[in-house]
C-alpha positions in Angstrom: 8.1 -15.9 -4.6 9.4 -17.4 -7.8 7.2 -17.4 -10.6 7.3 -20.8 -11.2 7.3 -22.1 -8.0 3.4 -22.7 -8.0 4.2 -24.8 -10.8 6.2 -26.7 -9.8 4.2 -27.6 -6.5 1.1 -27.9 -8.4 2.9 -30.4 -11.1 4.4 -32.2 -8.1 1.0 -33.0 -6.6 -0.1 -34.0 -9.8 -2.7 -31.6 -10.0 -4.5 -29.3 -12.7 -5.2 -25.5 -12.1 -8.9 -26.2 -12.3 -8.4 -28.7 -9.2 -6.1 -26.1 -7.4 -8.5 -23.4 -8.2 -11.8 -25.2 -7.1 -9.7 -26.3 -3.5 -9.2 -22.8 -2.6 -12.5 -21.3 -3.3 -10.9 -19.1 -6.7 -11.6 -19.0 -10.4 -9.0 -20.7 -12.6 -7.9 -17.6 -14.5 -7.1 -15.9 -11.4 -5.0 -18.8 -10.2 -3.7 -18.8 -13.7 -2.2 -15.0 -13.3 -1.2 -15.8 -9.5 1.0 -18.8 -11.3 2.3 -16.0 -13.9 3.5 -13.6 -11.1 0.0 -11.3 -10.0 0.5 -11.4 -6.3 -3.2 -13.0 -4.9 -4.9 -10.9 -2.3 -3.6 -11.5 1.6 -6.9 -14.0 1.5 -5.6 -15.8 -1.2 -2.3 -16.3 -0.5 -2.9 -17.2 3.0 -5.3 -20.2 1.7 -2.8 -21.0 -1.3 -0.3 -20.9 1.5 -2.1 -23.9 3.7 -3.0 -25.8 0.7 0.7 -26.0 -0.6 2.3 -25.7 3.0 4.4 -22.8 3.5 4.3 -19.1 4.9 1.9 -16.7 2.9 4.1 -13.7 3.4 6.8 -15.3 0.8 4.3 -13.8 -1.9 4.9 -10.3 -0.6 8.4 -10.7 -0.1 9.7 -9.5 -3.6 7.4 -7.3 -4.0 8.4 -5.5 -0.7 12.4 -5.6 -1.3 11.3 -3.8 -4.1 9.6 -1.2 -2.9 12.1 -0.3 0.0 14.8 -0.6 -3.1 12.9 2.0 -5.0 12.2 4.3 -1.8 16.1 3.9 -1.1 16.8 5.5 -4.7 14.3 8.5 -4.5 
């Protein structure tokens, strides 16, 4: 997932992190470093997922085409 794609959706729905934050049950700081590129915990980013309406596997997706690029160059 894009690093800024939180952002956006978040800035779309005309929300603040705190409000974000509070709906899914997280602390602001840690939805701060999810919007800055930490991927959340599979918990997280399943309800971060249903909140903003879309798969909660896309914030593993980058993260695993880099892995299997890294095994393919060992």
């Amino acid at each position: 997932m894009q690093v800024n794609s939180l952002e956006r959706m978040r800035d779309g729905m005309k929300l603040n992190q705190e409000q974000v934050s509070k709906e899914i049950g997280i602390d602001r700081s840690y939805y701060s470093k999810i919007e800055n590129g930490l991927t959340p915990s599979v918990k997280v980013a399943k309800r971060l997922a249903e909140f903003y309406g879309f798969h909660w596997s896309l914030f593993f997706e980058s993260s695993s085409a880099i892995n299997a690029q890294k095994s393919d160059t060992a």
